[in-house]
Backbone as CSV, one residue per row, in Angstrom:
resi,resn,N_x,N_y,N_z,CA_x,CA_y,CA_z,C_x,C_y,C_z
1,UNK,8.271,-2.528,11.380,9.062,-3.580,10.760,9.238,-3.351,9.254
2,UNK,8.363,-2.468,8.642,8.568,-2.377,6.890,9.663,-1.913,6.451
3,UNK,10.636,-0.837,7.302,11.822,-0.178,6.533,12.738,-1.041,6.873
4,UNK,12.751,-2.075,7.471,14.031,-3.246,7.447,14.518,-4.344,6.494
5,UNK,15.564,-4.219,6.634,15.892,-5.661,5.340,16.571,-7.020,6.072
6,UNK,15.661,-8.096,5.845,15.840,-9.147,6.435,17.547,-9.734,6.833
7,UNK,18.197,-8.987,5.600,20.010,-9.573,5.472,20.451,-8.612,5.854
8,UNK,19.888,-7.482,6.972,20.439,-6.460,7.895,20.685,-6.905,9.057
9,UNK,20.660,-7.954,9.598,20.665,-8.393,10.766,20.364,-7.277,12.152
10,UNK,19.267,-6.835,11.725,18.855,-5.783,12.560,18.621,-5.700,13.981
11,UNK,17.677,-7.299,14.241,18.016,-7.688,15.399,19.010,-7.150,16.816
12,UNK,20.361,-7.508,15.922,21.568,-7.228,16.947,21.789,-6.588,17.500
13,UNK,21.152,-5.576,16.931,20.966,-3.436,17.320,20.137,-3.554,18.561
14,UNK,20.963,-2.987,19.449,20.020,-2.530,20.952,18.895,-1.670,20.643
15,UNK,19.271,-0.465,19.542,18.193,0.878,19.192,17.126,-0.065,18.541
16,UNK,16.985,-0.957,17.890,16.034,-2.161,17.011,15.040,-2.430,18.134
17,UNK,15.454,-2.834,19.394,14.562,-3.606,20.616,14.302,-2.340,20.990
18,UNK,14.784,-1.343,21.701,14.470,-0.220,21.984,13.154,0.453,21.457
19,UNK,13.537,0.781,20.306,12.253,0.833,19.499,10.938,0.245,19.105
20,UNK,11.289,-1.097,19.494,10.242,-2.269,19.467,9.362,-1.839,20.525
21,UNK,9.969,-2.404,21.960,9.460,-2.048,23.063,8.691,-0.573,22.989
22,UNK,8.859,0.610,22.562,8.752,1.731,22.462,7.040,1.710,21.574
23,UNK,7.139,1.005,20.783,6.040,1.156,19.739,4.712,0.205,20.539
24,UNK,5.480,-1.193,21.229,4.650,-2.271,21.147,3.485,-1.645,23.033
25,UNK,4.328,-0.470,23.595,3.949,-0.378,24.764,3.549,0.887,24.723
26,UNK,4.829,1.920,24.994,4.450,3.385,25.576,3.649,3.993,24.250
27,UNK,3.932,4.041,23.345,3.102,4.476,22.202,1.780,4.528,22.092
28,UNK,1.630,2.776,22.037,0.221,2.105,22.179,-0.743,2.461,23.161
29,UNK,0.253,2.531,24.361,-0.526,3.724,25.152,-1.041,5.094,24.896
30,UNK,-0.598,5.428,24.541,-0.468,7.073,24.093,-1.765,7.153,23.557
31,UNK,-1.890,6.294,22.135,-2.787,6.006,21.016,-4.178,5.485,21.821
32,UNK,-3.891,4.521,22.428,-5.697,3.709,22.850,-5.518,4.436,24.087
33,UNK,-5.143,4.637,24.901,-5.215,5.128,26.498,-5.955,6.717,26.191
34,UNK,-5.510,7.676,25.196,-6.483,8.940,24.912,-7.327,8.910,24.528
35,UNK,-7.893,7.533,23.510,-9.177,7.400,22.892,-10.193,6.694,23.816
36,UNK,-9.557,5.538,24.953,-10.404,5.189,26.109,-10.617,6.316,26.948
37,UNK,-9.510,7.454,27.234,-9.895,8.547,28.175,-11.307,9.738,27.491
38,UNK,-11.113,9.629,26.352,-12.242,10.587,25.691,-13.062,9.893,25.084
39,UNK,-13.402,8.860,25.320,-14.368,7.927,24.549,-15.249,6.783,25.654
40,UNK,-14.963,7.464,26.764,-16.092,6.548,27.842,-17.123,5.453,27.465
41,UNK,-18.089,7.227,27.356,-19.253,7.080,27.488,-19.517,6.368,26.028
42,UNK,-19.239,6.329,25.096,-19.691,5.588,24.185,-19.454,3.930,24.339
43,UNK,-17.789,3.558,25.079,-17.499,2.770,24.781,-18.370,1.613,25.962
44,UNK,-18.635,2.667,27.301,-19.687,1.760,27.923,-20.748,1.334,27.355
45,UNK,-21.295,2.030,26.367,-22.428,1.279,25.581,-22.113,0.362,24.576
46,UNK,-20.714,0.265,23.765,-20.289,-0.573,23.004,-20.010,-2.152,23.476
47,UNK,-21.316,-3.105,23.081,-21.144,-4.615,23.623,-19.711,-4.903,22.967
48,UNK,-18.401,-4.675,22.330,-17.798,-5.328,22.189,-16.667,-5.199,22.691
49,UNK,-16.842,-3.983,23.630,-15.684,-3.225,24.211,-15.901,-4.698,25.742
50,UNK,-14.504,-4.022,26.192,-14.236,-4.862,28.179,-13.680,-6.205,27.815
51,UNK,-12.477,-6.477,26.823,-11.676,-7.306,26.555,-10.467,-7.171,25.868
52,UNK,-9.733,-8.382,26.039,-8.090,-8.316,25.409,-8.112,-7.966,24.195
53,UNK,-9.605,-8.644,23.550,-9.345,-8.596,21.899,-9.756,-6.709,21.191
54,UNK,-10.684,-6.182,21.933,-11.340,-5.273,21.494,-10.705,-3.657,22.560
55,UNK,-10.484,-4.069,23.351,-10.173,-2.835,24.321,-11.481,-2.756,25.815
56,UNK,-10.418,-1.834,26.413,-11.527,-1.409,27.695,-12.655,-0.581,27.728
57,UNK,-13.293,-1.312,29.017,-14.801,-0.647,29.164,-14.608,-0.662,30.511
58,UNK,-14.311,1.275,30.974,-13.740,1.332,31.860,-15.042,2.977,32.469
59,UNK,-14.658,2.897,33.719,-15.717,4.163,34.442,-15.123,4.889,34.226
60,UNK,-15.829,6.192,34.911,-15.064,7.351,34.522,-14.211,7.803,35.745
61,UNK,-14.295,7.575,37.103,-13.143,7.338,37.726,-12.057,6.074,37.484
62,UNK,-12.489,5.513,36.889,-10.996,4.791,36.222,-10.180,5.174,35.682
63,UNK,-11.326,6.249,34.420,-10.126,6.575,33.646,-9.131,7.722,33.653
64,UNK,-9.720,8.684,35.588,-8.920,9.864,35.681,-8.335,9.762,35.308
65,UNK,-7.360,8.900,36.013,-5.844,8.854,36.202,-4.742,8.296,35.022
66,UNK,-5.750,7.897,34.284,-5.268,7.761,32.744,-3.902,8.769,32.108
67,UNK,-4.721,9.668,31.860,-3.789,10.859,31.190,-2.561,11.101,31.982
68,UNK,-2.685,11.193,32.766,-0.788,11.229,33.717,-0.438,9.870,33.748
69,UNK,-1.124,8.708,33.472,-0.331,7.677,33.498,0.476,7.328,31.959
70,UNK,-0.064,7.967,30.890,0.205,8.086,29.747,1.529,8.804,29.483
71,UNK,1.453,10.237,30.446,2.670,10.944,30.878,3.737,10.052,30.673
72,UNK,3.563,9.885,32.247,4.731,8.713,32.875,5.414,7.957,31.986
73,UNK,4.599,7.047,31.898,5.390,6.167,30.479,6.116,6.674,29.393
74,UNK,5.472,7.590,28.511,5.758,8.097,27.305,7.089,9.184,27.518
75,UNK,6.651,9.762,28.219,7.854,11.140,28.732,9.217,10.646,28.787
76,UNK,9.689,9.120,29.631,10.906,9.044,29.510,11.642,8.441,28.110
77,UNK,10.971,7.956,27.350,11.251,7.421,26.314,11.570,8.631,25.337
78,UNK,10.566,9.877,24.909,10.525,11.062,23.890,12.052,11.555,24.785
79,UNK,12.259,11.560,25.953,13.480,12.164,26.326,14.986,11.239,26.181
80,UNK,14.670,10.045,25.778,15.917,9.043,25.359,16.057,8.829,24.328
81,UNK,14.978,9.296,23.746,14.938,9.227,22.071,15.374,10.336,21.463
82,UNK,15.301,11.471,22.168,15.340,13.094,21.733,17.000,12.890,21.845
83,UNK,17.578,12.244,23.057,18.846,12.329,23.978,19.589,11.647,22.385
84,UNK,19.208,10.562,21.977,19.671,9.646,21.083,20.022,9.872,19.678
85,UNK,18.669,10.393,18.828,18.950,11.116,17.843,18.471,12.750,17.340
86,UNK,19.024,13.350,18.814,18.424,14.989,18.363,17.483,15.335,17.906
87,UNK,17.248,16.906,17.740,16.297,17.349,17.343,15.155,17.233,16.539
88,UNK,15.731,16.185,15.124,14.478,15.870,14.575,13.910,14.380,14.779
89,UNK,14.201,13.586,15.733,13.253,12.605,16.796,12.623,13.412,17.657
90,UNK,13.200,14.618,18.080,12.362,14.715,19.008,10.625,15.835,18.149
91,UNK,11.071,16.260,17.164,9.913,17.182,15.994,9.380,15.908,15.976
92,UNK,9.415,14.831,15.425,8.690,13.486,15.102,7.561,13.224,16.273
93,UNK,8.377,13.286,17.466,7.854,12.374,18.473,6.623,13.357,19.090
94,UNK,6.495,14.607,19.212,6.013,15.890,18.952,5.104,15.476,18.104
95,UNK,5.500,15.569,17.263,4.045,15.832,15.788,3.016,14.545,16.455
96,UNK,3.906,12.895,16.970,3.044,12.315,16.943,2.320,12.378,18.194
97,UNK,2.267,12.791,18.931,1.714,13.403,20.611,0.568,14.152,19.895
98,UNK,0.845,15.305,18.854,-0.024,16.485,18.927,-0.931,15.719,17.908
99,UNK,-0.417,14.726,17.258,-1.568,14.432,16.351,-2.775,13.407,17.024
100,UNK,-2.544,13.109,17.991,-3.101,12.456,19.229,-4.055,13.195,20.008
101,UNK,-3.286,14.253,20.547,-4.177,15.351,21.225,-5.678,15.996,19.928
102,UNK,-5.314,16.476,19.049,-5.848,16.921,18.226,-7.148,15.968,17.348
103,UNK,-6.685,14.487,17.322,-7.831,13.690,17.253,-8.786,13.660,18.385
104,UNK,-8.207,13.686,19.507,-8.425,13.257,20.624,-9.698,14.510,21.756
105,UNK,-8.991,15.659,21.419,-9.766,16.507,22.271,-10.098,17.780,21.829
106,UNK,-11.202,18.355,22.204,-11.682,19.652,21.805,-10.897,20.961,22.211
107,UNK,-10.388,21.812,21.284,-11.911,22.207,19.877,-11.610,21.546,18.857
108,UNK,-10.428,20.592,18.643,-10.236,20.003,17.529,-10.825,18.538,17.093
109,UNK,-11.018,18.031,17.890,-11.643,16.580,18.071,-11.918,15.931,16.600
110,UNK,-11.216,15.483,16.221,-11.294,15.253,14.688,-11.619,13.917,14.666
111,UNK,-11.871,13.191,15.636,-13.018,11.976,15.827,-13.969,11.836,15.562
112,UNK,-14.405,13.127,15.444,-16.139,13.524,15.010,-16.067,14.379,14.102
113,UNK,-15.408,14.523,13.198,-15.237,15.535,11.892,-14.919,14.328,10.869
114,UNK,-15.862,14.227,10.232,-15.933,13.330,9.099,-15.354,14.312,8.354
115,UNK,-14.782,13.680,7.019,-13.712,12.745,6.969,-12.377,12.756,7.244
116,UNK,-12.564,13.937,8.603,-11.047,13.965,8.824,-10.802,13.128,10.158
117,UNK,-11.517,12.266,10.362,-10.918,10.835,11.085,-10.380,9.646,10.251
118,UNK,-10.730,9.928,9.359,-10.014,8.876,8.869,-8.717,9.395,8.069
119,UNK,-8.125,10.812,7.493,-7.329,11.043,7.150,-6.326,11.256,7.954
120,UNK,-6.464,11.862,9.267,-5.550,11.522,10.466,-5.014,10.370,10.534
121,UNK,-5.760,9.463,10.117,-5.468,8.010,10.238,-3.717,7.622,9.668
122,UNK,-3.522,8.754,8.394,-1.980,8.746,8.224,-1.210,8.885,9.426
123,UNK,-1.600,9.278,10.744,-0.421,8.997,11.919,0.002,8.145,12.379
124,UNK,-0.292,7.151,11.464,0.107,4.963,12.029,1.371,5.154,11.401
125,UNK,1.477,6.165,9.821,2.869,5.932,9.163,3.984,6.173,9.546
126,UNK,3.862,7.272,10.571,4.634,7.843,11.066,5.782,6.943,12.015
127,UNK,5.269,5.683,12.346,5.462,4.948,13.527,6.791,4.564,12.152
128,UNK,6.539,4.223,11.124,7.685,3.601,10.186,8.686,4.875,10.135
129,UNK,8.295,5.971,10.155,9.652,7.179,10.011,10.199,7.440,11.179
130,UNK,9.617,7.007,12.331,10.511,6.683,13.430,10.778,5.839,12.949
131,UNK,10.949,4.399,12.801,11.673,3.305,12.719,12.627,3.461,12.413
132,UNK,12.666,4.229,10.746,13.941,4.600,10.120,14.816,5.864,10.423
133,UNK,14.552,6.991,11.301,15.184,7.857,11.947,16.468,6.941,13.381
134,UNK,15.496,6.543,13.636,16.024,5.344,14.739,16.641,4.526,15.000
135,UNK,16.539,3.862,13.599,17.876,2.961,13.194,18.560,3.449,12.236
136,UNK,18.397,4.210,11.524,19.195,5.045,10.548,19.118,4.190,9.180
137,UNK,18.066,4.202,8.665,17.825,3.128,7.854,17.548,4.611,6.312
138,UNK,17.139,3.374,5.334,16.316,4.392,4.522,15.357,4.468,4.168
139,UNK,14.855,5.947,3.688,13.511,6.329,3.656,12.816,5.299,2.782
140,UNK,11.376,5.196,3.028,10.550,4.232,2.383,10.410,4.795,0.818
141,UNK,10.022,3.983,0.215,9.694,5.011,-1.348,8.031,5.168,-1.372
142,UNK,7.956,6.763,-1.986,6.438,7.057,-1.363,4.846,5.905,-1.658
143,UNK,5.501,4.962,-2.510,4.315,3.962,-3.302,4.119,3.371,-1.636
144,UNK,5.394,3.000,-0.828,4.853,2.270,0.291,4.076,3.367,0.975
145,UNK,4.839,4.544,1.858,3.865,5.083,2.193,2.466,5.285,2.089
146,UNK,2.419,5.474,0.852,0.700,5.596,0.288,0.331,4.648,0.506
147,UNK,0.726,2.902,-0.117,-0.512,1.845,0.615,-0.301,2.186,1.864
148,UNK,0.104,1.856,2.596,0.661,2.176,4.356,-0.630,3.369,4.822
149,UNK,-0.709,4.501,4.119,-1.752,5.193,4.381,-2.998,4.703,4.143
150,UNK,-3.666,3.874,2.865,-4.291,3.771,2.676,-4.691,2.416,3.487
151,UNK,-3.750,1.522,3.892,-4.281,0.593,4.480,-4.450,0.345,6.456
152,UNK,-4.317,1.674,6.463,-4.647,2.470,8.265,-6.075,3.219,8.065
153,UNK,-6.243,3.393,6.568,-7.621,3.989,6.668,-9.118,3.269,6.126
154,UNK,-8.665,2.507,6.046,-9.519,0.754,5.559,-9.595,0.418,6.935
155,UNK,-8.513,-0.050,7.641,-8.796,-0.833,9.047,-9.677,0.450,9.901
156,UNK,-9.617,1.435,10.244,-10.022,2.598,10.725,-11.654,2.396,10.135
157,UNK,-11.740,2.611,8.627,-13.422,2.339,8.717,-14.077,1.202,9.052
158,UNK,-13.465,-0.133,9.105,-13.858,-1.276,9.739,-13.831,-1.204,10.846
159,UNK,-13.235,-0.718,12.076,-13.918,-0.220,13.422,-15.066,0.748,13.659
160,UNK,-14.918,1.513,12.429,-16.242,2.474,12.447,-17.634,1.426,12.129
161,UNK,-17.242,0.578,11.858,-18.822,0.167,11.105,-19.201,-0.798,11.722
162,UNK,-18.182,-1.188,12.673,-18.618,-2.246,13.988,-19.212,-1.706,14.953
163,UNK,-19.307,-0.177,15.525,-19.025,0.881,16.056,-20.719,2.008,15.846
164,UNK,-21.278,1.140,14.786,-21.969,2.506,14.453,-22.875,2.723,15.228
165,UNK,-23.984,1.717,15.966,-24.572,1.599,16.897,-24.817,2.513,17.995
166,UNK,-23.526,2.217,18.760,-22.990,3.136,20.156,-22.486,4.303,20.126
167,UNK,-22.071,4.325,18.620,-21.897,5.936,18.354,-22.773,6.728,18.002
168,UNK,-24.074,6.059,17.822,-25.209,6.965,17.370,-25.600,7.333,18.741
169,UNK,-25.770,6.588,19.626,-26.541,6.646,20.875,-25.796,7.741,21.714
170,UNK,-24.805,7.720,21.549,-23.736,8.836,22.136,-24.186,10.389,21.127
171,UNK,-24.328,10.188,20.348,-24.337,11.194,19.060,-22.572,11.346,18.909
172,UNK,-21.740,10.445,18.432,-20.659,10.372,18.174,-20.710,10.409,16.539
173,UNK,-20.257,11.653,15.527,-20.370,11.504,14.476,-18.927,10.955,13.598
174,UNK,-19.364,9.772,13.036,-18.278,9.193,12.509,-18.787,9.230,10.877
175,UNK,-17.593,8.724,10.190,-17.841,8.550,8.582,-19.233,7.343,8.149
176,UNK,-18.794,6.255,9.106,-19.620,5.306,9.340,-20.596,5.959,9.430
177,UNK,-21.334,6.341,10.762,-22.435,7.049,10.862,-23.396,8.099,9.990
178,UNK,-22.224,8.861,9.666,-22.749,10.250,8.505,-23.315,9.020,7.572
179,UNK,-22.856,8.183,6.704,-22.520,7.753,5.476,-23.642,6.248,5.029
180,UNK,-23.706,5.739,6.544,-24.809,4.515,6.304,-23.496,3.229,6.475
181,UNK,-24.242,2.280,7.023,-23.327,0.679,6.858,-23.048,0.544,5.477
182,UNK,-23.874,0.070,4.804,-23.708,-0.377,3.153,-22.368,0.688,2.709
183,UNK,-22.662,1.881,2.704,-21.383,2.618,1.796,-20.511,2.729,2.735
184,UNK,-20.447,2.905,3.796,-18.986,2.424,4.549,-18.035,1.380,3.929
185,UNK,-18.742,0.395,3.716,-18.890,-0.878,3.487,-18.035,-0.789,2.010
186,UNK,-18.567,0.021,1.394,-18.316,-0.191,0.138,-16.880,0.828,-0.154
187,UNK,-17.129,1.947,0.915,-15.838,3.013,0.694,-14.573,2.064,0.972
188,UNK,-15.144,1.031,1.730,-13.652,0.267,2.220,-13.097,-1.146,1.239
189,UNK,-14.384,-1.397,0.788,-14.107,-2.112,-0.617,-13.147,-1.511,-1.504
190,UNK,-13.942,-0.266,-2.078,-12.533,0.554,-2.634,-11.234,0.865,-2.489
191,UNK,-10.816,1.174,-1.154,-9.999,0.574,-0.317,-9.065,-0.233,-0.484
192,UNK,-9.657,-1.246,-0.078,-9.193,-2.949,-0.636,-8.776,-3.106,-1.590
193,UNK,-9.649,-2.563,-3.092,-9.145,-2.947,-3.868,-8.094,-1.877,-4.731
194,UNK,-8.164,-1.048,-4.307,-6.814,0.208,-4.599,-5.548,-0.294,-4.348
195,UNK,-5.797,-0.795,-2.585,-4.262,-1.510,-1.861,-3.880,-2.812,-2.585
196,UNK,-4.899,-3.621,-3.362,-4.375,-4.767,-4.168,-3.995,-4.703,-5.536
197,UNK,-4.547,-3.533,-5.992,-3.931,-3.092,-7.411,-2.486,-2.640,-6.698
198,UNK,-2.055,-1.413,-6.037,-0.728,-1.649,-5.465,0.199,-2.260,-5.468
199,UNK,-0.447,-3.368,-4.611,0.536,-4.685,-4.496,0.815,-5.497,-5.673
200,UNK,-0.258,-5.610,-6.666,0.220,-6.238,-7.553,1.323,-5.705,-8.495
201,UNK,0.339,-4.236,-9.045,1.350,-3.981,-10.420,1.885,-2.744,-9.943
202,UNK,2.865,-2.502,-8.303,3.844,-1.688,-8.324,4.512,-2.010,-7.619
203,UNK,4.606,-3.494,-6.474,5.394,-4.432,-5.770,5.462,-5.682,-6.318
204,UNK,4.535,-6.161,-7.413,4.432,-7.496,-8.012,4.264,-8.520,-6.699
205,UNK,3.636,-7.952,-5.738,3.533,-9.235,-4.678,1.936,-9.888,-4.476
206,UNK,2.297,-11.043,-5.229,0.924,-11.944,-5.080,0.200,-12.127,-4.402
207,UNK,1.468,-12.529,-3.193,0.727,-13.327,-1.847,-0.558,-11.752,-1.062
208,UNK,0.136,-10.461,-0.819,-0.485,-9.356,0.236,-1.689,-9.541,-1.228
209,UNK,-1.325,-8.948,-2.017,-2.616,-8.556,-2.957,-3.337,-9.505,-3.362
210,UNK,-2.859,-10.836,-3.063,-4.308,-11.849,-3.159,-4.913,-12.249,-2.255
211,UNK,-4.677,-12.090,-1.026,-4.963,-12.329,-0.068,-6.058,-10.925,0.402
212,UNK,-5.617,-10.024,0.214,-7.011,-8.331,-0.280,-7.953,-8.825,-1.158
213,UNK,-7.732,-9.286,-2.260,-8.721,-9.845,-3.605,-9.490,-10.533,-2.256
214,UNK,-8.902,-11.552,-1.884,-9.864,-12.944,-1.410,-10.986,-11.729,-0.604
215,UNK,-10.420,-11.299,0.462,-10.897,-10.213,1.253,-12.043,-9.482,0.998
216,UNK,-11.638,-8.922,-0.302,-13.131,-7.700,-1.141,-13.831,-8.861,-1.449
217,UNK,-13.295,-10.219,-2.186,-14.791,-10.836,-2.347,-15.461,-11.186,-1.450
218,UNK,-14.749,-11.742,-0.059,-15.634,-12.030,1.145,-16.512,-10.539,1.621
219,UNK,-16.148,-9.594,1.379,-16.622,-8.369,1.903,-18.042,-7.939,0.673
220,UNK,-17.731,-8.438,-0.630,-19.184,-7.961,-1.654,-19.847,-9.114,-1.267
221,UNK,-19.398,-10.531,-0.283,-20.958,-10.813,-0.354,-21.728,-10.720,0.703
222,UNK,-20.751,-10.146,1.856,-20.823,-9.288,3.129,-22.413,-8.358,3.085
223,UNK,-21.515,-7.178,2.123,-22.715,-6.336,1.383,-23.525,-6.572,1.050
224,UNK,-23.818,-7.384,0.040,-25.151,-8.209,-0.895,-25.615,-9.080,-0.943
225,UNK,-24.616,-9.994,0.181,-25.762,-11.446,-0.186,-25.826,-11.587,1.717
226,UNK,-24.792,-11.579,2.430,-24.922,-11.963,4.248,-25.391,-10.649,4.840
227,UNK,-24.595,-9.818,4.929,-25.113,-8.936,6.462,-25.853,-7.709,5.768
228,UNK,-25.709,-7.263,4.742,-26.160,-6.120,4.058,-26.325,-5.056,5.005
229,UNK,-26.779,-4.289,4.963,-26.587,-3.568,6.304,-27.241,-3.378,7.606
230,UNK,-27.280,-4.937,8.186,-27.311,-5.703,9.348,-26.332,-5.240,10.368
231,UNK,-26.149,-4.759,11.557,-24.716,-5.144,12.736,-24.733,-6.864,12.716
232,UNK,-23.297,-6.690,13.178,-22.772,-8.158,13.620,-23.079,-7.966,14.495
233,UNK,-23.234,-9.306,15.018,-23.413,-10.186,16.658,-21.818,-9.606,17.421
234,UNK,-22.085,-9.878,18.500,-20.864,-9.761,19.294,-19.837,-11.111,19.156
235,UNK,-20.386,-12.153,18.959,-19.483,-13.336,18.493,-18.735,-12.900,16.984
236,UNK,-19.927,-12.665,16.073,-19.245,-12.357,15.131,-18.110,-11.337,14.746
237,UNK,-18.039,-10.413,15.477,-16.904,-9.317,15.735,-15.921,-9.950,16.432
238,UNK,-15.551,-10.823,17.438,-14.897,-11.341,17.904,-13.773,-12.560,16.873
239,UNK,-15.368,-13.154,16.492,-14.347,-14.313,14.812,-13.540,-13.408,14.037
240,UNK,-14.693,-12.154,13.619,-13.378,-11.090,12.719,-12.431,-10.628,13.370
241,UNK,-12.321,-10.443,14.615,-11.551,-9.610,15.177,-9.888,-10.513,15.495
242,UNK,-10.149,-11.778,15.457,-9.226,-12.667,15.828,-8.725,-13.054,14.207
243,UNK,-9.742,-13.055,13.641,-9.030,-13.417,11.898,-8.259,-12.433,11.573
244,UNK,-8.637,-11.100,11.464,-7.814,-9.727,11.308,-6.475,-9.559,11.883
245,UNK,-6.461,-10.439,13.769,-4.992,-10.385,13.813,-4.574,-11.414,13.578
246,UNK,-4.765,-12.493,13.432,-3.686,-13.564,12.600,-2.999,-13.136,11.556
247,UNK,-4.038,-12.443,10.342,-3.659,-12.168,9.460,-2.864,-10.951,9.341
248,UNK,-3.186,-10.077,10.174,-1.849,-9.086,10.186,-0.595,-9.568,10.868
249,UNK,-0.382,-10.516,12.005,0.388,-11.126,12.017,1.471,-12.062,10.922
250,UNK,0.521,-12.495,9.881,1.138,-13.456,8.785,1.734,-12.254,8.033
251,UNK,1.254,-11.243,7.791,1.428,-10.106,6.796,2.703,-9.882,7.379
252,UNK,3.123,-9.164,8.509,3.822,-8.842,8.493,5.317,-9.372,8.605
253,UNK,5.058,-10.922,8.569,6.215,-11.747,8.524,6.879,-11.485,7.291
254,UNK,5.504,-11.953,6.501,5.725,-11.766,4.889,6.513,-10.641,4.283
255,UNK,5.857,-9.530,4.922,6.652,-8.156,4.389,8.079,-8.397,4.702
256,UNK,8.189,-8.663,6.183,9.608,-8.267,6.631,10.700,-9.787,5.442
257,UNK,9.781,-10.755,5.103,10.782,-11.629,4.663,10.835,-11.591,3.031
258,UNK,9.823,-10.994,2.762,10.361,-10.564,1.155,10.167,-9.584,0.039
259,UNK,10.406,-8.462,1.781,11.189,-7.460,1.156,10.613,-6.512,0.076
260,UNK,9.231,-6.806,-0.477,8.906,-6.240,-1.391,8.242,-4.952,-1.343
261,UNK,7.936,-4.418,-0.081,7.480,-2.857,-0.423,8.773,-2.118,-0.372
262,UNK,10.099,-2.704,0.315,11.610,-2.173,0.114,11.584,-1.534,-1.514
263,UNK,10.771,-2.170,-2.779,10.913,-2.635,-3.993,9.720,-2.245,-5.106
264,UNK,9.844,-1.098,-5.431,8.784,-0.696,-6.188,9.356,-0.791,-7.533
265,UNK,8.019,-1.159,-8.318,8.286,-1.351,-10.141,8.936,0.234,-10.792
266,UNK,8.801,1.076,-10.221,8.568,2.097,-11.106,9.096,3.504,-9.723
């Protein structure tokens, strides 16, 4: 939704829903359906996994049949999309498959190569350069990209650090893990507050970057005064987990209605 402009009436566009559907389903598949297929055994030990809010906790004959069902779905779409806007949708749609595989499975498994799980994490952006290949829109200016990167790799260490537990028990090496709760904790503070300097003094937008401020302060007293480096309860991952999507929900109204990462200072 970020490369659109609200007085585009974008809507109207069949390729607009097309694409929607495309991101909100076969994609999403693509993305969690390879990380449930190569991530079992950890995720059976993860108490927060085997729900709507968190994802599946599934056997391992469940999840044969996974990977060809991922096929199925995805295959006719990269071929209506390729059909639609040529060759370089279809390099896009490619890169984002292989950058999937390559997190996803050995010898590359970059799930367990600190810190290149979380720099992969730039393959969420990609979902916006389809957008704009797709509808024929224009390119983002790189200030968005970069928060956009940086704020896929903030949410990314906040699953790691919910996570660290069941990934030890697995011997699943994550950043989280290598690094300790507390400085996870704190790498993502930094984070936070990088993406709200951003927002302020190179989109001038109050509302995203005060709403991050509020965020890092709930998160330093997270660190130092509540959980320090405690795990949450399984309730408590659940309260965050439902606050996180409201609020990306509100966010992204916001973006799409005013327009301001369209709009850099500089």
């Amino acid at each position: 939704m970020v490369p659109f402009d609200l007085a585009s009436n974008f809507w109207e566009e069949p390729q607009f829903w097309l694409g929607l559907i495309f991101v909100t389903f076969p994609l999403n598949f693509l993305v969690y359906g390879l990380n449930d297929f190569t991530d079992g055994k950890a995720d059976s030990l993860n108490p927060r996994k085997g729900n709507y809010l968190f994802g599946a906790k599934l056997s391992k004959k469940e999840l044969e049949p996974v990977f060809w069902q991922i096929c199925a779905v995805i295959l006719p779409f990269v071929a209506l999309f390729s059909y639609l806007e040529g060759r370089e949708m279809f390099l896009l749609l490619l890169f984002m498959i292989v950058v999937n595989i390559i997190y996803n499975f050995k010898p590359f498994r970059l799930k367990e190569r600190p810190p290149f799980e979380i720099i992969i994490q730039v393959g969420y952006v990609f979902t916006a350069l389809f957008s704009i290949l797709l509808n024929n829109l224009e390119m983002l200016p790189w200030q968005t990209l970069l928060y956009l990167s940086l704020f896929a790799f903030q949410a990314h260490i906040a699953g790691e650090i919910m996570d660290i537990e069941p990934d030890r028990l697995v011997g699943k090496k994550t950043t989280a893990v290598f690094i300790g709760r507390k400085k996870a904790k704190l790498l993502m503070l930094f984070l936070l507050l990088f993406e709200a300097y951003i927002l302020k003094f190179w989109f001038d937008d109050w509302v995203l970057s005060g709403f991050l401020v509020a965020f890092s302060f709930w998160l330093i007293l997270d660190i130092f005064v509540f959980f320090k480096d405690r795990p949450y309860s399984v309730t408590q991952m659940k309260i965050f987990g439902i606050a996180i999507n409201v609020s990306a929900i509100l966010s992204m109204i916001w973006v799409l209605y005013s327009g301001n990462l369209l709009h850099p200072n500089f």
